[in-house]
N, C-alpha and C positions, 0 to 999 in steps of 0.2 A: 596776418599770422603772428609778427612778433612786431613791440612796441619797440621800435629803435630808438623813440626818443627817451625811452627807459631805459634800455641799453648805454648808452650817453651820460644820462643822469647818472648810473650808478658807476659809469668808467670815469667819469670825474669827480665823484664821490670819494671813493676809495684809489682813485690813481690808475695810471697804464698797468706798470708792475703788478700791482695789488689784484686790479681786475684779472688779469689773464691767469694769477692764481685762482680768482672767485669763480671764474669760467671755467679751468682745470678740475679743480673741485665739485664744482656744481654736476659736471658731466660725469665724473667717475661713481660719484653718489647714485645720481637719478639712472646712467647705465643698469646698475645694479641690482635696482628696483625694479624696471624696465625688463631689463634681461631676465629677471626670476618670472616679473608678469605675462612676459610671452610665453617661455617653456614651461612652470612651474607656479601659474597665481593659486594661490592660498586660498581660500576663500576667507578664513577666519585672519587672515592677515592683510584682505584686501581694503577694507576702510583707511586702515592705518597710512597701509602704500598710498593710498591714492592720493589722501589729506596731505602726506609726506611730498610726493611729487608736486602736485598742486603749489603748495607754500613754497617752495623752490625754485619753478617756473616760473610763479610770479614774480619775486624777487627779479627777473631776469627779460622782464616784459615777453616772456610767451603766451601772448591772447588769448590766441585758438585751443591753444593744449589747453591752458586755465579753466576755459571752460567747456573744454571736454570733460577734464577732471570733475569739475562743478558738476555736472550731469548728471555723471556715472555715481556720485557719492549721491546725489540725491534719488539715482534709480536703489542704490542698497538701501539706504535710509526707510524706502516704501515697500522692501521689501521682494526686488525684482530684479531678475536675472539681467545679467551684465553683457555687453559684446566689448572684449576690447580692441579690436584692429586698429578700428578712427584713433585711438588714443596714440597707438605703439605706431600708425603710420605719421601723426601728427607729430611728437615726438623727432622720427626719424626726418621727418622733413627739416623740422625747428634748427634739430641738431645739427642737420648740415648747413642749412643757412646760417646759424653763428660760426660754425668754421670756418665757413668761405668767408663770410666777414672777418672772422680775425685775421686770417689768410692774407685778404688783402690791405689789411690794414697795419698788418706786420711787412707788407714789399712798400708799403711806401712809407712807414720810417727810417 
């Protein structure tokens, strides 16, 4: 589901400090997205969201969601109606497992 050795890479890339802003971030963003795509998807704004979430996720090794995202822009691209649960549950899943990761990675510093 999510590449921890990407996760790693990029928290010693940019640092502890740094990452847990990039992780703050990244979730206040893609919630947003998220949240408008459960109650409220666009359809003329859903390419965008998706490419948007997608290039995001990646940066942050979410596999699954990646290519959930991947999918779904190539089901628009053809032309064909969308489901997005798998997406908004994969997500929800992702997002908790980096929590509890930072969670516990913040009790044992």
């Amino acid at each position: 589901m999510i590449d921890w050795k990407r996760v790693e890479e990029l928290r010693s890339e940019v640092g502890e400090d740094a990452f847990d802003e990039v992780l703050d971030l990244f979730l206040e963003e893609v919630d947003e997205v998220m949240t408008r795509l459960r109650d409220a998807p666009d359809p003329a704004c859903l390419p965008s969201d998706l490419h948007f979430v997608r290039g995001s996720a990646l940066n942050l090794g979410l596999k699954e969601f990646c290519a959930i995202c991947r999918g779904l822009e190539h089901q628009l691209a053809q032309g064909e109606a969308v489901e997005l649960s798998a997406l908004l549950d994969s997500y929800a899943e992702s997002r908790g497992l980096l929590m509890a990761a930072g969670k516990a990675r913040s009790r044992v510093a």
